[in-house]
N, C-alpha and C positions, 0 to 999 in steps of 0.2 A: 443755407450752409450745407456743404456736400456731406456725407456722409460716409464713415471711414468704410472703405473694404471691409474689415472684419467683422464689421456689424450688419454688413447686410450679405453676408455669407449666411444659408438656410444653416438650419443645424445635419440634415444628409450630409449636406457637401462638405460640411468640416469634421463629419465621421468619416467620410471617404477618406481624406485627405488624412485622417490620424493614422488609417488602418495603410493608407501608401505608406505612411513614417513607419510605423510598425514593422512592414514586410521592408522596409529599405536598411530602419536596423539591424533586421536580423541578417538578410544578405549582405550588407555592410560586416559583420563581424564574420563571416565565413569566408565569401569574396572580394570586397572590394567593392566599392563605388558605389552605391548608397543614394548619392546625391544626385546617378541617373535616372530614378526615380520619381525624386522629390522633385524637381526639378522641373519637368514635362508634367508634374500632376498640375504640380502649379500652374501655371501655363495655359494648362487645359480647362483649367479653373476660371480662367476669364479673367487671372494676375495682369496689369503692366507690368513689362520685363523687369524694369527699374525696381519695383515692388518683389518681383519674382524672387531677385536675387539677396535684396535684405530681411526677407523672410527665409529664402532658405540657409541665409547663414545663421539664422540666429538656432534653427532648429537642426541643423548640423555642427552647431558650437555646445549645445550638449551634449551628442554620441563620442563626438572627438574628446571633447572633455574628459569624459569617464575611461575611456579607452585610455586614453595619454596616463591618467592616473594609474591604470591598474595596471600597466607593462613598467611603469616608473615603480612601484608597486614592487614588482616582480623583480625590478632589476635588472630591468631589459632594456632600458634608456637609460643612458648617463647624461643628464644636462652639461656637465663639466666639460664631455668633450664634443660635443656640439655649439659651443654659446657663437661661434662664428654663423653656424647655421640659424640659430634663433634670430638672430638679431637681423640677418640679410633675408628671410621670410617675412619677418616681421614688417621691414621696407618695403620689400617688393608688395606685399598683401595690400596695404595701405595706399601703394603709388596705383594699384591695380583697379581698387575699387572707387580711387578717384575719378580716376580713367572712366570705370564703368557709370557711375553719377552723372557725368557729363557727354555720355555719348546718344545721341537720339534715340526714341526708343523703337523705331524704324527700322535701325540698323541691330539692336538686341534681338527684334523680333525673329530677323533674318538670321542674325549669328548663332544663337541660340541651337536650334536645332541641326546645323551644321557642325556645332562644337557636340553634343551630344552623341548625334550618328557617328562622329569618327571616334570619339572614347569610347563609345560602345563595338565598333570594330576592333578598335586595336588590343581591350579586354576581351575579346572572341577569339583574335588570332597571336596574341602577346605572348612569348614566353619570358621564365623569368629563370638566370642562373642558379647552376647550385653550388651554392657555397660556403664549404664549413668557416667557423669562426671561432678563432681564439679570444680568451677572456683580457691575454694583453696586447692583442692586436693594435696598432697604432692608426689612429683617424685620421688622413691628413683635412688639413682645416682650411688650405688655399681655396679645395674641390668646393667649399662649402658655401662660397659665396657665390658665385654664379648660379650653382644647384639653388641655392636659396631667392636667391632674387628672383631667379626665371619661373619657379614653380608657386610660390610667394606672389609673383604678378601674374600669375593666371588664375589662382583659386580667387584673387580679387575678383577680376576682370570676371570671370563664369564661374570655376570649379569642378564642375563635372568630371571624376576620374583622377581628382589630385593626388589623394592616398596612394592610387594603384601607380601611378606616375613616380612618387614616391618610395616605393617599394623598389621598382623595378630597377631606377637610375641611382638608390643606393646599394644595390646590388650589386651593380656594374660599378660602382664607382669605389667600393670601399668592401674590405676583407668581412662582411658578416653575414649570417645566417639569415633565413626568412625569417626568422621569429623575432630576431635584431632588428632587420629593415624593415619591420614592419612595426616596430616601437617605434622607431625616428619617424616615421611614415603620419600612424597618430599621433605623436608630439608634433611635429610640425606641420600637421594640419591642423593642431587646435592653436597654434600663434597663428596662421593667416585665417582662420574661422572667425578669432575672437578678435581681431585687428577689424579686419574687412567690417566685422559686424560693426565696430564702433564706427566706422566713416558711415556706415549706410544709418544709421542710427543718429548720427549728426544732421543726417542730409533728410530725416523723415523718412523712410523708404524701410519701411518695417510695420509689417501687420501682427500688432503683438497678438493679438485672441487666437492665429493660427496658428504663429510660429512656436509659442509656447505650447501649445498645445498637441505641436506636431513634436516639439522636441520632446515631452515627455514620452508621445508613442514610441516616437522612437530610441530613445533611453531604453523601453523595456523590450525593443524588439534586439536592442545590440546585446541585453543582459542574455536575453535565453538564446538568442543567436551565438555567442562567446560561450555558452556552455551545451549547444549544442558539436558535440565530438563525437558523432557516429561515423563510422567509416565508411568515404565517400558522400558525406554530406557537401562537399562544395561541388563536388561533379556530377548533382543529383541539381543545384539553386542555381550552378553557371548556364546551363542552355536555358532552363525557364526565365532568366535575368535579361540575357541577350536576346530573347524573344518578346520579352515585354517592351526593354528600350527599343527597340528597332522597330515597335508596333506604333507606343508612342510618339518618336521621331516623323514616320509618317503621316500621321493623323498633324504634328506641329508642321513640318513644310505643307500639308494639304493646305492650313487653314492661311498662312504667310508668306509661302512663294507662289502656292498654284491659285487656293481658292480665292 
């Protein structure tokens, strides 16, 4: 009888693996993208991709979680005038991680690190508008379903960079501040977090002993991350981030295109 992953994971490797969550929450709450991280840790870990991806949602469906609640919290998301948006992430998450269940894990191996190096580029070279936002600004709600499906069927499908994806095309898309778009941003990555999670979770493809484990760490890395507000703390974690991804990403094509 084979023997789950997560029981034959040493206990090193599942410290290492807590302390990536950790450092992925805390840069998750300052910058963005969190799950580029997680992600390649896994991976490196000696995960199948298939595996890779329903463990990292389950331990990215905690941070999202807490986040989503504490701007909702705040008053910084209004479910009311999103529900077009919930409901068209919520589809797309689900049709994505179908997709992802059934694609060889050949082709994961390969896609994987190609989808990571370019989010890790485009958060190196990204800018994001500025834009003030009124308390009665009108949402339109047509924008919300295309936004939603399409970003909804990639956090499925991979994830890496959905948040910051998130941010950025509601920016553009609709009259609100960073601090707004970036409520909607964690709200609707915790519906395609906890959607996706439940398909990979149907289909077995979930190491609970890590993924729980990793999502605690990182729970506590997004709490003191969200309260750390020193000035210039993101322009202090954004080049060490994009050093680290692009470190990792190499080391994954070494081992799946070249080695």
């Amino acid at each position: 009888m084979p023997i789950p992953f997560e029981l034959a994971v040493d206990p090193a490797t599942l410290a290492i693996l807590a302390a990536v969550a950790f450092l992925a929450g805390f840069i998750d709450a300052i910058a963005g993208g969190g799950g580029l991280l997680t992600i390649p840790a896994l991976l490196t870990a000696g995960l199948p991709p298939h595996l890779v991806l329903g463990t990292n949602k389950l331990c990215a469906t905690f941070g999202s979680a807490t986040a989503s609640f504490t701007f909702y919290r705040r008053k910084l998301f209004e479910p009311a005038k999103w529900r077009n948006a919930l409901i068209a992430t919520a589809i797309g998450a689900a049709l994505g991680a179908v997709i992802a269940h059934w694609l060889p894990a050949a082709w994961l191996n390969q896609m994987l690190p190609v989808v990571v190096f370019g989010c890790g580029l485009y958060l190196l070279f990204g800018k994001t508008p500025d834009v003030q936002h009124s308390q009665d600004a009108t949402i339109p709600r047509g924008r919300q379903w295309p936004q939603g499906l399409g970003l909804g069927f990639y956090d499925g499908v991979a994830g890496p960079g959905t948040g910051a994806f998130w941010t950025v095309s509601s920016l553009l898309l609709y009259p609100l501040d960073l601090v707004r778009a970036s409520g909607v941003a964690r709200s609707m990555n915790f519906v395609s977090n906890a959607m996706a999670l439940a398909v990979f979770i149907i289909g077995g493809q979930v190491a609970w002993a890590l993924g729980l484990s990793m999502g605690i760490a990182l729970m506590a890395g997004a709490f003191l991350g969200a309260r750390t507000a020193i000035s210039g703390g993101a322009k202090f974690i954004r080049p060490v981030f994009i050093l680290v991804v692009l470190a990792l990403t190499a080391r994954l094509v070494w081992q799946h295109w070249i080695g």
